[in-house]
C-alpha positions in Angstrom: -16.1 -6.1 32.5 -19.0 -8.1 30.6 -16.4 -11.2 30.5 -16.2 -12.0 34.1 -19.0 -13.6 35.8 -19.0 -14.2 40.1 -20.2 -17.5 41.4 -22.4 -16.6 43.8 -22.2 -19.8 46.1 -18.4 -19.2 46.7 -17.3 -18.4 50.1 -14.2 -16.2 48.4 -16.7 -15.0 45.2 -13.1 -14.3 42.6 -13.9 -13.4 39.3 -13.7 -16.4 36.5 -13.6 -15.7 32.9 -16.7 -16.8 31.0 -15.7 -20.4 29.2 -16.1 -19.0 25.8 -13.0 -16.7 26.1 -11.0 -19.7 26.5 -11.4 -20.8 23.2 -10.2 -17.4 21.3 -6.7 -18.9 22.0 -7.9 -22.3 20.6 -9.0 -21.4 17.1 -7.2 -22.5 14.2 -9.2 -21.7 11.5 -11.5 -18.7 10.2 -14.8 -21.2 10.5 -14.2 -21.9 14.1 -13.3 -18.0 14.4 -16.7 -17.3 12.8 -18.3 -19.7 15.2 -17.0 -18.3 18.5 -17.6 -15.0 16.8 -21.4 -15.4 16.7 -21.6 -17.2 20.2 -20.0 -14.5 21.6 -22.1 -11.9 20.3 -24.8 -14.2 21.5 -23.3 -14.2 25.1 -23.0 -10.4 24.9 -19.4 -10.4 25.2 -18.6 -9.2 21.4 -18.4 -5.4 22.4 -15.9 -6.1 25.2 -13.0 -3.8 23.7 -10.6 -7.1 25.1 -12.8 -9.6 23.4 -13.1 -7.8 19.8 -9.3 -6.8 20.1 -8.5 -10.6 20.6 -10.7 -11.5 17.6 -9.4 -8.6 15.3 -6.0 -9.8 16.3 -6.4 -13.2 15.6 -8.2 -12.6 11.8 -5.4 -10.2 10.9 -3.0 -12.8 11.3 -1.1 -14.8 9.1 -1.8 -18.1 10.9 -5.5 -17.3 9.7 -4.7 -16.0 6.1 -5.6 -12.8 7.1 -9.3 -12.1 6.8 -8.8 -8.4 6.6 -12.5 -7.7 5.6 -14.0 -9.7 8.5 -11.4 -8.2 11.0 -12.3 -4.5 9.7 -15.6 -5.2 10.6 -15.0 -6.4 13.8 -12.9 -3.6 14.1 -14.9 -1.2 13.1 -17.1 -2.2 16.1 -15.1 -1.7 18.8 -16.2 1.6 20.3 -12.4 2.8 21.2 -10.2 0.7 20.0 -6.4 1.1 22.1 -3.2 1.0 20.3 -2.4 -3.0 20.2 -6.2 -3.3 18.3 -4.6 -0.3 16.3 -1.5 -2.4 15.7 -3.0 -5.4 14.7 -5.1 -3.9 12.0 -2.0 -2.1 10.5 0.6 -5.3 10.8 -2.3 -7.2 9.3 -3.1 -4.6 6.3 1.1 -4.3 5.9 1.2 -8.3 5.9 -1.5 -9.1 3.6 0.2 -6.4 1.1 -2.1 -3.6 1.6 0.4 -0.6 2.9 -2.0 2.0 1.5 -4.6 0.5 3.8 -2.2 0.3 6.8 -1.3 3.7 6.3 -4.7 5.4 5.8 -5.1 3.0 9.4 -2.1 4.6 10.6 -3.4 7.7 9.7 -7.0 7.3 11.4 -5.6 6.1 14.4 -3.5 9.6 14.7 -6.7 11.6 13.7 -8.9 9.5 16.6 -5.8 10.3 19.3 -4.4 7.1 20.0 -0.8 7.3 20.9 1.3 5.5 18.7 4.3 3.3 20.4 7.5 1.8 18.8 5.1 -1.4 17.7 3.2 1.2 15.7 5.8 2.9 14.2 7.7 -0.6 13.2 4.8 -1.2 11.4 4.3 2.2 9.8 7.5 2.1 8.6 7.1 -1.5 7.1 4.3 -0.3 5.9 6.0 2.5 4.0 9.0 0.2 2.7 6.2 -1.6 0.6 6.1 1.5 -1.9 9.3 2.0 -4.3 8.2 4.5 -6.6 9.7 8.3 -5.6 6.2 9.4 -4.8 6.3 7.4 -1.8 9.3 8.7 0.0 7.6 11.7 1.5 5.3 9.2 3.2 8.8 7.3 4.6 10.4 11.1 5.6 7.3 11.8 7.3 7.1 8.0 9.5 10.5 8.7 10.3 10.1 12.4 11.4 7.1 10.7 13.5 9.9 8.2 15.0 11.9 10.8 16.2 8.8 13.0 17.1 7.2 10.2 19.7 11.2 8.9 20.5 11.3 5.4 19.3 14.5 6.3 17.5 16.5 4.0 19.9 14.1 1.2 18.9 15.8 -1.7 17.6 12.8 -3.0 15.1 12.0 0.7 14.2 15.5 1.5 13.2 15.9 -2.0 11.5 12.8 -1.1 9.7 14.2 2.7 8.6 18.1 1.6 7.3 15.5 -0.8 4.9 13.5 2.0 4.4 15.7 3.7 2.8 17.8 1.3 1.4 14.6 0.7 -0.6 14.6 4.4 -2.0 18.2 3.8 -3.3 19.2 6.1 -0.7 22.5 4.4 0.7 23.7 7.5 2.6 20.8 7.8 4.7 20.6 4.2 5.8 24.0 4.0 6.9 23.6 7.2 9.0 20.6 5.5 10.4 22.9 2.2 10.5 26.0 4.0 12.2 23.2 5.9 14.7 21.8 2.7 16.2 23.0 1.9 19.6 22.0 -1.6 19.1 22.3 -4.3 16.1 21.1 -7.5 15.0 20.9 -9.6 12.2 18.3 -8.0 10.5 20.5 -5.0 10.4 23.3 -5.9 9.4 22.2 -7.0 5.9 22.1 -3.6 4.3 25.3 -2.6 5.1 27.2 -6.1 3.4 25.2 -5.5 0.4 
């Protein structure tokens, strides 16, 4: 791993991480993000899949108004991106309001076979919930049929996300099933069914 360097005059040489990375978790703004950006590529640590993931994650977020171009092209650097990078770029797309963008993500990432898990899918199916016209709902089936496909059907978020789902789409059978199927509930979930 490019980010670890050994002191060589230790008597116990332990890996250190290189004094950059511990700014990623500093930054507070999308200058200083662009700034660390280009002194990492400098430093050769910019194509560390850890590194970029930490930058595309922090660019997609709301804390940082979501740069969504500059984290798409950080992103679009990383070599083999795994599912949290994945994540991040949908949850950031779904966030900023771009579902069609988080989906065609969500899409890409299945095409490039990454596995999704339940943080994908909550965000797939937020992602989905953004669309109310009818043309839409086959996208929602299809989320949910891959819910039950990869098993995150016991997911609290996930099935949160599909009792809103469909509660969107006007269909208030099929969010109660969902709502009566969950094992566990929170707030969050218990919204649709007082309405």
């Amino acid at each position: 791993m490019r980010y670890l360097y050994f002191r060589p005059n230790a008597r116990h040489a332990r890996p250190q991480r290189h004094p950059l990375l511990t700014h990623l978790d500093a930054c507070s703004s999308r200058a200083h993000v662009a700034e660390l950006h280009a002194r990492l590529v400098r430093a050769y640590l910019a194509p560390d899949s850890a590194v970029a993931g930490r930058l595309v994650a922090l660019l997609a977020s709301p804390a940082l108004g979501h740069d969504m171009r500059y984290a798409r092209r950080v992103f679009d650097g990383i070599s083999q991106p795994n599912a949290a990078v994945w994540n991040c770029m949908i949850r950031g797309y779904t966030n900023h309001g771009a579902a069609s963008d988080a989906l065609a993500t969500f899409r890409a990432m299945l095409s490039r076979g990454v596995s999704p898990d339940s943080y994908t899918m909550a965000a797939a199916v937020s992602a989905s919930t953004s669309f109310v016209n009818w043309q839409w709902r086959a996208t929602g089936d299809a989320v949910h049929a891959m819910v039950r496909k990869i098993g995150c059907a016991s997911d609290l978020f996930v099935m949160s996300g599909l009792v809103n789902l469909y509660g969107t789409f006007r269909s208030a059978e099929d969010a109660r099933k969902f709502f009566v199927e969950m094992h566990e509930r929170d707030v969050v979930s218990w919204i649709f069914p007082s309405c």
